[in-house]
MARLUMMI-255860 format. One record per atom (N, C-alpha, C): x, y, z. Coordinates in steps of 0.2 Angstrom, whole numbers, padded with zeros to 4 digits, always signed. Each point is the difference from the previous one (the first is absolute). Layout:
N
XYZ;...
//
This chain:
109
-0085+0067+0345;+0005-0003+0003;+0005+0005+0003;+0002+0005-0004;+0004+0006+0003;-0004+0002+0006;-0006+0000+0000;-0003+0003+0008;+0002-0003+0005;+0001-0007-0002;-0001-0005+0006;+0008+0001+0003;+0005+0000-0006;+0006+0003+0001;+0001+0004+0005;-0002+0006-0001;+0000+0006+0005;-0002-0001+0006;-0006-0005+0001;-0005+0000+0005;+0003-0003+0006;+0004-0006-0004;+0005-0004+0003;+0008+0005+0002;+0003+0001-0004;+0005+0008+0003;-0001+0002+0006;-0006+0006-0002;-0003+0004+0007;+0001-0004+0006;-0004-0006-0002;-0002-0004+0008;+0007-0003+0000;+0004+0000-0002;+0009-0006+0003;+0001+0006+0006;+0004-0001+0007;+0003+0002+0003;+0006+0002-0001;+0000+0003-0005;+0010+0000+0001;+0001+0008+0000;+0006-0001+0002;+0001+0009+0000;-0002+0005-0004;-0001+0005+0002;-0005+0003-0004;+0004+0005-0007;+0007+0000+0001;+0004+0000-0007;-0001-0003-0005;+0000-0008+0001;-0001-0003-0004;-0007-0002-0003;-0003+0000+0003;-0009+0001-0001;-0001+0007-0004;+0002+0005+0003;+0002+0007-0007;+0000-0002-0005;+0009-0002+0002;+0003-0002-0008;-0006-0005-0005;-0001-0005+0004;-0004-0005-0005;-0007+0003-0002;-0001+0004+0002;-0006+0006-0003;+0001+0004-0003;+0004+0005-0001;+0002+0003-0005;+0003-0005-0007;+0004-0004+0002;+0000-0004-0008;-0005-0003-0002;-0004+0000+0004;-0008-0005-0002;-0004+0007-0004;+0003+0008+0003;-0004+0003-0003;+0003+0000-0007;+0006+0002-0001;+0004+0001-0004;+0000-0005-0008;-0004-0006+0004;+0001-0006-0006;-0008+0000-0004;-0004+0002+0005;-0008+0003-0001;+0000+0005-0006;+0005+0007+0004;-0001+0005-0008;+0004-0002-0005;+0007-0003+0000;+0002+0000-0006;-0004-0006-0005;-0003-0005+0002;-0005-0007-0004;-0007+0003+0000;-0002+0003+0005;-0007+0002-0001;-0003+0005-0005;+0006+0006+0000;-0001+0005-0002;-0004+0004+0002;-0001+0002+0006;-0003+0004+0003;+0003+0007+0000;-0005+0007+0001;+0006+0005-0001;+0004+0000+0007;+0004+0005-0003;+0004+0001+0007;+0001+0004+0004;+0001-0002+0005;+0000+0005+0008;+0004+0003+0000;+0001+0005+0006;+0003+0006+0000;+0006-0004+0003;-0003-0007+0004;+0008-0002+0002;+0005-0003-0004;-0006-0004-0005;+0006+0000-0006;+0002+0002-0004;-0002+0004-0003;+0002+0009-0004;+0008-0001+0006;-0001+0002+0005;+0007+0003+0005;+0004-0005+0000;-0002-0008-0002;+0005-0005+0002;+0001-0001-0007;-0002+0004-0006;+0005-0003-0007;+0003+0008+0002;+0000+0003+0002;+0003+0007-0001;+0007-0002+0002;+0001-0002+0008;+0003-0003+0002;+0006-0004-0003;-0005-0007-0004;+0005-0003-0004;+0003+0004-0008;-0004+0003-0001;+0003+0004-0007;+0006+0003+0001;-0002+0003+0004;+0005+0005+0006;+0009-0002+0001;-0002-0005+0002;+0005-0004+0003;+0001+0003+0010;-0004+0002+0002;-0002+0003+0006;-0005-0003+0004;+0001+0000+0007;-0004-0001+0004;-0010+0003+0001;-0004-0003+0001;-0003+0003+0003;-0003+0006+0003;+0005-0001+0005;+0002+0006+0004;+0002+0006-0004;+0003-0003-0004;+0004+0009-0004;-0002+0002-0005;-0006-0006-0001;-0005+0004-0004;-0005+0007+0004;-0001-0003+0007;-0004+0004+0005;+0002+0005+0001;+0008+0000+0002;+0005+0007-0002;-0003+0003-0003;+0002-0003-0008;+0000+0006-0004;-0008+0002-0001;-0004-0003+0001;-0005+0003-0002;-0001+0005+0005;+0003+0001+0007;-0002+0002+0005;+0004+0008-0001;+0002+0001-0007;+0006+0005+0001;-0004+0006-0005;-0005-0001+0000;-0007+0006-0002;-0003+0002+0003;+0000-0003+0007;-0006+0000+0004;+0004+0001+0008;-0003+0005+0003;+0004+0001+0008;-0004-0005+0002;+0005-0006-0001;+0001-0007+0006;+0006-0001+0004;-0001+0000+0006;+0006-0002+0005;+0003-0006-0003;+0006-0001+0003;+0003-0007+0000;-0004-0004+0003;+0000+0002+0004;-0005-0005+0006;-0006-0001-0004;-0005+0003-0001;-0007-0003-0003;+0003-0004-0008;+0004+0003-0003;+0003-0007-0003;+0000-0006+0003;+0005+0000+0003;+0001-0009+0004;-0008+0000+0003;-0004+0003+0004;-0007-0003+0001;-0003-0001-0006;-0002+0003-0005;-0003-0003-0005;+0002-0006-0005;+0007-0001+0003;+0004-0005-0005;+0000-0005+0005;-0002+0000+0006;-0003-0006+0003;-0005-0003+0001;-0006+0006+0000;-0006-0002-0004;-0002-0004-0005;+0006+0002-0008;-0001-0003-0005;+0003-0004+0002;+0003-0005+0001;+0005-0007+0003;-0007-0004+0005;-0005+0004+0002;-0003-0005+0005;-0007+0001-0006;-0001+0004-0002;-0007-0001+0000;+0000+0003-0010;+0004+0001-0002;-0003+0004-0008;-0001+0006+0002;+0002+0003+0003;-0005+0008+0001;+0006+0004-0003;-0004+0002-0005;+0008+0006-0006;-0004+0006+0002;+0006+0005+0003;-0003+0006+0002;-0001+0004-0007;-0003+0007+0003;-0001+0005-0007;+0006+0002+0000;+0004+0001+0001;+0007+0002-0006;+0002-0004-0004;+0000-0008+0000;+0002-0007-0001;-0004+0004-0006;-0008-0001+0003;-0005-0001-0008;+0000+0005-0005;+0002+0007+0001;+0001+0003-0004;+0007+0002-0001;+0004-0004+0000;+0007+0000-0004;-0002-0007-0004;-0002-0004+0001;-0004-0007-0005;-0001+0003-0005;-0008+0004+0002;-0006+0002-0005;+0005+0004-0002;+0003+0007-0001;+0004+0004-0006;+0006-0005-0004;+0002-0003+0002;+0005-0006-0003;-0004-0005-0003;-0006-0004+0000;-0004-0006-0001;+0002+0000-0007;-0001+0004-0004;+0001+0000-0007;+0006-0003-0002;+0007+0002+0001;+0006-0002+0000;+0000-0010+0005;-0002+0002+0004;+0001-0007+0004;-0004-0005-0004;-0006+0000-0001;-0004-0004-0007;+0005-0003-0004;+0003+0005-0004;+0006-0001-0004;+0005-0006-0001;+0001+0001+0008;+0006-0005+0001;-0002-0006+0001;+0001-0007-0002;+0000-0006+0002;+0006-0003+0003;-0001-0003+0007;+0003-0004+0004;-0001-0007-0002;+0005-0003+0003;+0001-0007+0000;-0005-0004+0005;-0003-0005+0002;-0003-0001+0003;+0003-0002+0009;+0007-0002-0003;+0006-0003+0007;+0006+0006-0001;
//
């Protein structure tokens, strides 16, 4: 029934923010009932909420060990926005922190 959901989403014509959006909380609603593990996007997006921090400042900081421009920041935090793509400084500030992050439980809203 959930597929047919999705199936239906994808194919609606509507702007493509909102088609995002409704995909992302369609993923969103997947791991936290399914229990499947979790991805490096979501690992970033409870970091985020834990945080009390954007996304993006999670990018930052993780980007503050590793010679990344400003610039290739905003391009990869474009990328994550359009597509899931967590670059490697993202995933190895996650991976050495995973263990603390684990830890912490979020609210689901």
């Amino acid at each position: 029934m959930l597929g047919r959901i999705i199936n239906k989403i994808e194919s609606l014509s509507i702007k493509p923010f909102f088609r995002a959006l409704l995909l992302e909380l369609y993923h969103r609603w997947k791991l936290f009932f399914c229990g499947e593990p979790m991805s490096m996007a979501s690992y970033l997006y409870k970091t985020a909420r834990v945080t009390g921090t954007s996304e993006y400042e999670v990018f930052c900081k993780s980007a503050e060990s590793w010679p990344v421009t400003q610039e290739k920041i905003e391009q990869d935090f474009g990328a994550y926005l359009l597509d899931h793509q967590v670059p490697y400084y993202v995933t190895d500030f996650i991976r050495k922190n995973q263990k603390h992050i684990d830890a912490l439980h979020i609210p689901l809203l």
